[in-house]
N, C-alpha and C positions, 0 to 999 in steps of 0.2 A: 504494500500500500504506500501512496507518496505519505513524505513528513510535513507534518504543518506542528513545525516547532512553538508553543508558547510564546509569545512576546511580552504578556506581564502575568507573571510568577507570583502565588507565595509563598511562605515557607511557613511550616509546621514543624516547632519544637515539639519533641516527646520528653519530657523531662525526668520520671525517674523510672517508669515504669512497674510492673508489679513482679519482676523475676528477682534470682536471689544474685542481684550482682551487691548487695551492698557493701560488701565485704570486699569485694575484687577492684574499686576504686574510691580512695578520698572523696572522689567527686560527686558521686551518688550523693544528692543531697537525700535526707531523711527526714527531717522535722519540716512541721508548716513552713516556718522562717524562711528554712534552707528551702525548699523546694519553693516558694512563692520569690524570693530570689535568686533563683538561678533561673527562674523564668522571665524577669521582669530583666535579668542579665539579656535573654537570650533578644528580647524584644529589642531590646536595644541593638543588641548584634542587627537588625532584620528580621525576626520570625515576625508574623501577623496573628501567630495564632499559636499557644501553649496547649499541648496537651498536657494533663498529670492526673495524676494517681496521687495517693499517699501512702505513708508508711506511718510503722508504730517507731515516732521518736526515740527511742533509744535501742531497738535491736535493726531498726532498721528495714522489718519484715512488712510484705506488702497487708493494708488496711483498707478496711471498708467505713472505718467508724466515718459514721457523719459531722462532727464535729471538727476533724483534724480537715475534712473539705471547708469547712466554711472558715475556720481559722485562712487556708491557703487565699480560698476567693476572698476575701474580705482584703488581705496585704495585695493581692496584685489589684483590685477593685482601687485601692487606696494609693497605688505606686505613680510616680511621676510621668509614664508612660504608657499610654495605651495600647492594648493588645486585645485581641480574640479571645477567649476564655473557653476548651473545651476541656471537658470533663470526662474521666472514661464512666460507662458504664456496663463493665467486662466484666465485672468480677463479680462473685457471688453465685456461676457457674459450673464450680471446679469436682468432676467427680473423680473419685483416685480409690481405683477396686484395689482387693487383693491379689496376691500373688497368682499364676495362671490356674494351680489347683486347688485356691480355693477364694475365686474372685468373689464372694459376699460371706459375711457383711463389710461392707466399703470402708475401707483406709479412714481414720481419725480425721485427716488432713482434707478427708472430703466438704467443701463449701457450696453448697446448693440452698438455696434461699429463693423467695419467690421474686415473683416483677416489681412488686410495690417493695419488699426492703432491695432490692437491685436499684432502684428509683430514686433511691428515701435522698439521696444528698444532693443529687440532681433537682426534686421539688424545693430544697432548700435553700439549693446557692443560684440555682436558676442560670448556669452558663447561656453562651450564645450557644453553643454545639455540647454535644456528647456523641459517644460512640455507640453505636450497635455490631456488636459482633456477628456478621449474619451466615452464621451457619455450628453446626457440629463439628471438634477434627480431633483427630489423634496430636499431642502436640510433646510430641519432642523424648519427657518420661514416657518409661516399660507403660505400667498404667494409669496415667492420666487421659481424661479424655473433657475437653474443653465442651462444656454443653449448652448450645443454644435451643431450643428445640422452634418448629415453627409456631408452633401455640403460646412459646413464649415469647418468640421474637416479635408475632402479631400484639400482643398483650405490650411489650415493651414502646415498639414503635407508635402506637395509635396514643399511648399516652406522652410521649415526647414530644411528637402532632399537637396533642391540647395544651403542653405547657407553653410552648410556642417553640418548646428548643430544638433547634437544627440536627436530623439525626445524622451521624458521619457512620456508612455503612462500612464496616471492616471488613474486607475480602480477602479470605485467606486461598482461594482458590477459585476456581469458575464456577463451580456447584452454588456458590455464595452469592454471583454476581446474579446467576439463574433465580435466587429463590429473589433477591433483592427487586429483581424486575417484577415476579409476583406480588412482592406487598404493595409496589406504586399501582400495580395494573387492579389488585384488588381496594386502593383506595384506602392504605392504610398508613403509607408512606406517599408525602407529594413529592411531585417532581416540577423542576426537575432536582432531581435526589443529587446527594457529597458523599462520594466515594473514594476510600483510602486502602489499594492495592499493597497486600501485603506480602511481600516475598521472598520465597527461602525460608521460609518457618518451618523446620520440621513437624508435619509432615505436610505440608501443604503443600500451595504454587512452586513446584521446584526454581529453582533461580538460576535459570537461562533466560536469556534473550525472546528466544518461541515464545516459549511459556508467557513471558510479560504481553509480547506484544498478542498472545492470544484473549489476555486479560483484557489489556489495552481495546482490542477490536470487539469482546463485548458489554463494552461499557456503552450506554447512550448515547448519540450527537451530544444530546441538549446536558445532559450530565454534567457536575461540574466533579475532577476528580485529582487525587494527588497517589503520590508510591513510594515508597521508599523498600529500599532491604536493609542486611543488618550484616556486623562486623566491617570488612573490609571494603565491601563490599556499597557500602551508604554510600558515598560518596561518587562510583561511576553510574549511582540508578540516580540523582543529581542530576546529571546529565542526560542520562537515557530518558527521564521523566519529560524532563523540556523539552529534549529532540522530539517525541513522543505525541507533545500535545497537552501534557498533563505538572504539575505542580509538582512541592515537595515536602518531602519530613526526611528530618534528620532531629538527632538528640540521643542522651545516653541511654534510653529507655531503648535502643537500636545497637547503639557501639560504643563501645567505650574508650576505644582508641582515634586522635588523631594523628599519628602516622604511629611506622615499627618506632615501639621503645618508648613515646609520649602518650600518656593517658590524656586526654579531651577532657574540656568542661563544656557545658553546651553552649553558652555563648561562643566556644573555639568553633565547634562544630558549625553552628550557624553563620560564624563569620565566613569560614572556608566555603560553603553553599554559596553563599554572594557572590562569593570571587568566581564562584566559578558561572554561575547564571551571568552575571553581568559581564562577564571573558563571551560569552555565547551570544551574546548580544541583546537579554532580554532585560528588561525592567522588574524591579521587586517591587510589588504591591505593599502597603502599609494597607494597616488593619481598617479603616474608614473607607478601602475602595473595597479589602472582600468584604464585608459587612455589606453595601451596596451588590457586589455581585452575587452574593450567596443569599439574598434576602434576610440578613439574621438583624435580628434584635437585641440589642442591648439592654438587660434589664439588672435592677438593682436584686439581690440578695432577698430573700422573701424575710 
């Protein structure tokens, strides 16, 4: 297919993510503080739009409590620079069976909650966006298995719809982009839908080129959508994204390295994104033009 490269770009910080790197870099911010400032770092770098998660302040382990959300929206709500505000809402899906011979009853470490506490921080802090994970996948652990089901992704979505906030659909494969076109065509997701191409996740989208641009080619015209992968690898999907047509993420919640031997902080990470979109000849959006393009809302903190 010909390229129709992006000419203005934004970028999506992911800022600490919900994996267990906390330990594997200084940089992993942990507490509200830390994480609503390395976001309002990263804004300033260029990003238009923070994603984050939070963790429990002192082990550093990924959190759902609602409170450590509204602590983070509140400091970047209050920070000198405006940015996008999305929020995940991933977690709280986590099944983790037992061993193969005797897979029930389900690992301690299983987190399955329903739509409304998966919600609960989301109705609280009222971002512009949050995330919808939109599908089921094996991811990465023997048995873990990341669970969306459709009954809950419809449940999830229609009420994201009423709060007003922007669902950003997470495609961890093609199966996902498929069900995603169902909830718009079922009138449960509008469009046109924010989609965020996920790649190289074990066990998802493998991370080739094919693969993206098969992603790529089923995503909507009217769609608006961004990609990233993860390790080494951030950095040349960068690239590929723009060339592509599509936007970007980067942030440590993806890699934690900016080159061999230097660990990243995200504002690093997002500087380098600049350099390289702006080397390519396209323009960075600030966060007042996606806001405009993406239809989103800016709303205060309920």
């Amino acid at each position: 297919m010909p390229l129709h490269m992006t000419r203005d770009v934004f970028i999506t910080c992911a800022v600490t993510g919900s994996g267990g790197s906390q330990d594997r870099s200084p940089h992993v911010p942990r507490s509200p503080e830390q994480i609503a400032n390395s976001a309002i770092a990263a804004a300033k770098a260029g990003a238009a739009i923070v994603h984050c998660h939070v963790r429990d302040p002192e082990t550093g382990v990924p959190s759902r409590d609602p409170k450590l959300y509204r602590e983070v929206t509140e400091r970047i709500r209050d920070a000198d620079v405006d940015v996008v505000l999305n929020l995940t809402a991933g977690m709280g899906g986590d099944m983790v069976f037992g061993p193969p011979s005797a897979p029930l009853p389900l690992n301690d470490a299983t987190d399955m909650v329903s739509a409304e506490e998966r919600l609960a921080h989301i109705e609280d802090c009222m971002p512009e966006i949050c995330t919808l994970d939109c599908g089921t996948m094996n991811f990465a652990e023997a048995d873990y298995v990341m669970t969306n089901t459709p009954g809950m992704l419809t449940t999830m979505g229609a009420r994201m719809e009423e709060l007003g906030v922007k669902p950003e659909i997470e495609a961890f494969d093609t199966g996902h982009l498929w069900y995603a076109k169902q909830l718009v065509k079922d009138g449960v997701l509008s469009s046109p839908a924010l989609v965020q191409l996920c790649m190289g996740i074990p066990w998802g989208a493998p991370n080739d080129l094919n693969t993206f641009m098969a992603m790529v080619n089923n995503v909507p015209a009217d769609w608006n959508w961004s990609a990233f992968s993860i390790g080494r690898d951030e950095m040349p999907y960068v690239a590929a994204s723009v060339l592509a047509g599509g936007n970007v993420r980067v942030g440590l919640e993806d890699n934690l390295w900016l080159s061999k031997g230097e660990l990243a902080t995200n504002e690093a990470l997002v500087s380098r994104a600049v350099s390289i979109i702006e080397n390519m000849g396209a323009t960075i959006m600030g966060p007042d033009a996606v806001r405009q393009k993406l239809g989103l809302t800016k709303q205060a903190p309920r």
